[in-house]
Every structure is written in structure tokens, then in C-alpha cells.
C-alpha positions as CSV (number, residue, x, y, z in Angstrom):
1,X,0.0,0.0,0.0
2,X,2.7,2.2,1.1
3,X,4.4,1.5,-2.2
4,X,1.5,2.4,-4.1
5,X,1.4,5.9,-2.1
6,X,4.3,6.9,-3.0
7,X,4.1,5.8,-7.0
8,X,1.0,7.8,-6.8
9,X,3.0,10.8,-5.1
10,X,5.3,10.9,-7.7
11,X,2.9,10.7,-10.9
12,X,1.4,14.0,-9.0
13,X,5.0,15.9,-8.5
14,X,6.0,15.0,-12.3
15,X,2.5,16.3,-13.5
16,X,2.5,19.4,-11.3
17,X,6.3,20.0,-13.0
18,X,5.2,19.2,-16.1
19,X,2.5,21.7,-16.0
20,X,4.6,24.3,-14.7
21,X,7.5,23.6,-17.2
22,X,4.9,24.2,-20.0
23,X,3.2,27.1,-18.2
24,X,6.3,28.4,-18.3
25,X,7.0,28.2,-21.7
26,X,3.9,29.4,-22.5
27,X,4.3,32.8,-20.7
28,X,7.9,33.8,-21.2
29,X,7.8,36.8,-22.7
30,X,9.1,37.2,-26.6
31,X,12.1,39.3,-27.5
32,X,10.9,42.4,-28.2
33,X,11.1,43.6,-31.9
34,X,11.4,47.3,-33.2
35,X,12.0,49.0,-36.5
36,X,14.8,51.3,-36.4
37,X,15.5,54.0,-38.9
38,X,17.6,56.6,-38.8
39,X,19.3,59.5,-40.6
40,X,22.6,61.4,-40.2
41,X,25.5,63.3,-41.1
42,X,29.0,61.9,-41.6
43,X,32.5,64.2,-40.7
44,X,36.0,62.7,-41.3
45,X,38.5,61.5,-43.8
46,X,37.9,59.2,-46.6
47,X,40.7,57.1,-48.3
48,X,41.1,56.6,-52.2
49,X,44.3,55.5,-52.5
50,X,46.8,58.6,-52.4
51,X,43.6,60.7,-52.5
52,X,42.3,61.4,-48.7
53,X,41.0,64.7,-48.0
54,X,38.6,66.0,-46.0
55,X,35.0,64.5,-46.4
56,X,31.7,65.5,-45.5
57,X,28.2,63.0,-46.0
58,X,25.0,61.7,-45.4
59,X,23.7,58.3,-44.1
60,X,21.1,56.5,-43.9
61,X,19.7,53.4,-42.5
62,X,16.8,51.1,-41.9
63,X,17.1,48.1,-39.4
64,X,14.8,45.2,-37.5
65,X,15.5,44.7,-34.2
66,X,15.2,41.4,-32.2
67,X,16.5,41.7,-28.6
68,X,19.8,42.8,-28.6
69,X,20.4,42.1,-32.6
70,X,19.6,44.7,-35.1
71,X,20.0,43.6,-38.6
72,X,20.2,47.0,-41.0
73,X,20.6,48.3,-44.2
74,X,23.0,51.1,-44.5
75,X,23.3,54.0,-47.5
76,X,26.0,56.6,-47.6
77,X,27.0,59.9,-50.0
78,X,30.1,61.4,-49.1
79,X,32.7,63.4,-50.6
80,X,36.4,62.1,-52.0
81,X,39.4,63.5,-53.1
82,X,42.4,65.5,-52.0
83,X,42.7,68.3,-49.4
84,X,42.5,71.7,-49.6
85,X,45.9,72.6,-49.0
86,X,47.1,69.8,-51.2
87,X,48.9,70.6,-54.8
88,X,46.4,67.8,-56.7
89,X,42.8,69.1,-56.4
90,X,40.9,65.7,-57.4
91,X,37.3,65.7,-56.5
92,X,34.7,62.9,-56.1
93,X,31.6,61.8,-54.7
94,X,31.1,58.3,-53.0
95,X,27.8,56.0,-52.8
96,X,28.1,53.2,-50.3
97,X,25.2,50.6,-49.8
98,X,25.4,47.6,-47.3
99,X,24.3,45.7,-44.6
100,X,25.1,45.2,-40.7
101,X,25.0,43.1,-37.8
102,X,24.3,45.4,-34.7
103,X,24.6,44.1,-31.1
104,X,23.8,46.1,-28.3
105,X,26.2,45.7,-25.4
106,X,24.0,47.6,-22.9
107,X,20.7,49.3,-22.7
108,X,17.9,50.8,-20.6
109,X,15.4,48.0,-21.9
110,X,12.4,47.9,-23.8
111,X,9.9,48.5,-21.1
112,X,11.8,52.0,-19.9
113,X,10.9,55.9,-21.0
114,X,14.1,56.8,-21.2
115,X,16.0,54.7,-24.5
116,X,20.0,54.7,-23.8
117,X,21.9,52.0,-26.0
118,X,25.2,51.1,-26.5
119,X,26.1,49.0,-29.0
120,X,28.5,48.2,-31.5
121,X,28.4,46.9,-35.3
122,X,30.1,45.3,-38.4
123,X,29.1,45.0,-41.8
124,X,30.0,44.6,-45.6
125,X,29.2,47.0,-48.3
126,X,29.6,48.5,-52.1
127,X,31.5,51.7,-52.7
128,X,30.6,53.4,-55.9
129,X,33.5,56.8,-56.8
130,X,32.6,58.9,-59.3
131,X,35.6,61.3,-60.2
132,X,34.8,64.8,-61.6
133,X,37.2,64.5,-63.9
134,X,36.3,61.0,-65.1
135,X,36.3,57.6,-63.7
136,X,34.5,55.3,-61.5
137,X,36.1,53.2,-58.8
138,X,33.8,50.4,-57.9
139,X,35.0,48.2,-54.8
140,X,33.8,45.8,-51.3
141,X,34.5,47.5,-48.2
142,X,34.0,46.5,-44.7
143,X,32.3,48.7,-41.7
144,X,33.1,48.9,-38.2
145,X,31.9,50.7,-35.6
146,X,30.7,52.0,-32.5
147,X,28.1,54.2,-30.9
148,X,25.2,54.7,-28.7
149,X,21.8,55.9,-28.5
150,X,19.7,58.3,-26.6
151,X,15.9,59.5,-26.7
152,X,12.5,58.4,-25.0
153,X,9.7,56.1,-25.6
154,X,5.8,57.4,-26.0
155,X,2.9,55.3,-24.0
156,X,2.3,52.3,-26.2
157,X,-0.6,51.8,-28.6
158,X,-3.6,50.0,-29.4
159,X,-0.7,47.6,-31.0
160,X,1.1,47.5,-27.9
161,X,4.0,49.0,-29.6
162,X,5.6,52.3,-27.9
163,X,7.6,54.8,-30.5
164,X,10.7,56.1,-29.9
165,X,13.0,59.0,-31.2
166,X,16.1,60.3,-30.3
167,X,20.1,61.4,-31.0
168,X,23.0,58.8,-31.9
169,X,26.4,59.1,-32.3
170,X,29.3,56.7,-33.5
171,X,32.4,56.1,-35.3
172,X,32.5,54.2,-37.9
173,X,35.9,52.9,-39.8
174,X,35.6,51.3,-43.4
175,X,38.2,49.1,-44.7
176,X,38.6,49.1,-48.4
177,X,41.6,47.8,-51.1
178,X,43.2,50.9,-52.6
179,X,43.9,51.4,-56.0
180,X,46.4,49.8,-57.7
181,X,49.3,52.6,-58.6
182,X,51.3,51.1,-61.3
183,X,55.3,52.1,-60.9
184,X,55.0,53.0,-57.5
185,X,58.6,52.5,-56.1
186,X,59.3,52.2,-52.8
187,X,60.2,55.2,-50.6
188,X,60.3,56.6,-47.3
189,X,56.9,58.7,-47.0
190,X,58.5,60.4,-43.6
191,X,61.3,59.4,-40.9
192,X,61.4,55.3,-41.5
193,X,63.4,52.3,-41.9
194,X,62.7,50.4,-44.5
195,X,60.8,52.0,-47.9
196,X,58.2,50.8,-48.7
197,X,55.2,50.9,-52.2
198,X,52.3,52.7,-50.8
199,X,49.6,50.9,-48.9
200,X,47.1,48.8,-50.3
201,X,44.6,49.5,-47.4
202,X,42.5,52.0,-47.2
203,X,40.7,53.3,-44.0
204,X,37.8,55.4,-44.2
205,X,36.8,57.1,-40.7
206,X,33.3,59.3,-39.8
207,X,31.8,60.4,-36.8
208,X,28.1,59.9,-37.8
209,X,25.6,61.6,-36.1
210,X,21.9,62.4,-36.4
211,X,18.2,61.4,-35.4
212,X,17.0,57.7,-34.8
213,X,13.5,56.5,-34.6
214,X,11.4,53.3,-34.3
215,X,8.7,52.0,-32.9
């Protein structure tokens, strides 16, 4: 008899835990999901082989976010070409489109009125140079950056969905093959070593700023 109590005892606890368990599963709360755009302006120095002047831009982007992941599409439009103070006065404009993985290393959360997010992101994109004076340069590039985020939410809808706006900021590097320049020798650009032919990287680097918004 006693044994049969305690079989019976048993079958109760694993029901009651199976219940639970799928009670549990049932409830937990989803990720939560947003649509991020946002649109900005990009300050720095762009790289074209010997040609890296001064550059001024815009960017764009459009992104779905799951949790902590934000998958986006990126454009930018920015200007190439030598300095101002430089003897060569090449001029250009650059078109960049890609995408990114964004991962968000800390944040205020989803259920907060106040939207700070700190986050960081790598991608791989098209460049697109159009020289004034003829010439395209088509090429792969690849992003890196890093940033953050700050704004509010609004009371959430009839959707359940809460909007948000705000400011960003980050720095973003893009890492590009330069040109080939044929007869280059190898030379001592300043104090060195050992000359060396020019390098065959080029590094890109904005501050991008501007507005962000989602819901």
C-alpha cells in the first residue's frame, strides 16, 4: 500500500512540474522587436588610394531589431578627393550601400521611457567613386563601428508597440583595397626604416551623427 502511495505521489509531482514547465513556456515573454531607422550626417577623412582629403556626408539606414540584434541596411554619399591645401585638387563623390549586424552591449530596456543603447556593429558594403574629372572606382569595403543611443519612448498603442525618437552618435571605420598605382617604387613617406610601395589599405573614418527613430 505504502508503495503504491508513493508511485502515486510521484505521478502528482511529475505532473505538477510538467505543467509548470509548459506554463512556463507558455508565458515567457518574446524578445521584443522594433523598427529602427535613422538619418545622419557623416564628418572625417575618406581614403582613395593617395587621394584622402577632407569628407563631408549623409547616411542613412533602416534596421529590424530582435532583442539585442539589429540587422540593418545602411546607404551613404560622401565626398572624396584631395585636401584643400594639397597641390592635386581631385574631386569625387562616394555612394556606399550595405548591410550590418548590430549588437547592443548595454541598454535601458524595452519596457523603460528613457532609451540609452550602447552597441557596436560590423558590416559589408559596395563603394561606388565617381571622379569629376572621369572615372568610377567600384569596390567591397568592410564597416566597423561603434556608438550609442539616446531618446525616450511614448505610452504604447492600441498595438502594444511604444515609438521612440532620439540622437545617436558613433564612429564608424571602413576598410577598403586601394587602387592599384602602377610604378610606384618604394620610398620613405617620412622618418622610416625600410621604404616601402604605398599601402594597399584603405581606412575610411566618420563620426556619424543624427536622429533615430522606431517603434
Amino acid at each position: 500500500m505504502s508503495q503504491r502511495l508513493a508511485l502515486a505521489f510521484v505521478a502528482v509531482l511529475s505532473s505538477t512540474a510538467s505543467a509548470q514547465s509548459i506554463a512556463m513556456t507558455t508565458d515567457a515573454p518574446s524578445a521584443p522587436r522594433q523598427v529602427d531607422g535613422r538619418v545622419g550626417m557623416l564628418l572625417g577623412g575618406a581614403d582613395v588610394g593617395d587621394a584622402d582629403g577632407w569628407s563631408v556626408g549623409f547616411a542613412g539606414g533602416l534596421g529590424y531589431r530582435i532583442g539585442d540584434v539589429t540587422l540593418r541596411g545602411l546607404f551613404d554619399y560622401y565626398r572624396v578627393g584631395d585636401g584643400s591645401g594639397e597641390a592635386q585638387q581631385r574631386r569625387g563623390r562616394a555612394t556606399r550601400l550595405g548591410g550590418a549586424a548590430r549588437y547592443s552591449f548595454a541598454n535601458t530596456g524595452a519596457d523603460n521611457t528613457v532609451a540609452f543603447d550602447f552597441w557596436g556593429e560590423a558590416g559589408l558594403g559596395y563603394e561606388h567613386v565617381d571622379w569629376r574629372q572621369g572615372g568610377v572606382l567600384d569596390r567591397p569595403s568592410l564597416e566597423l563601428a561603434i556608438g550609442f543611443d539616446m531618446g525616450g519612448r511614448g505610452d504604447r498603442g492600441r498595438d502594444g508597440k511604444r515609438h521612440e525618437a532620439g540622437y545617436y552618435m558613433a564612429f564608424r571605420t571602413l576598410i577598403a583595397e586601394a587602387p592599384g598605382q602602377p610604378g610606384a617604387m618604394a620610398t620613405c613617406g617620412g622618418p622610416c626604416d625600410v621604404a616601402t610601395t604605398p599601402s594597399r589599405t584603405d581606412l575610411t573614418m566618420f563620426w556619424d551623427f543624427g536622429l533615430h527613430f522606431g517603434h
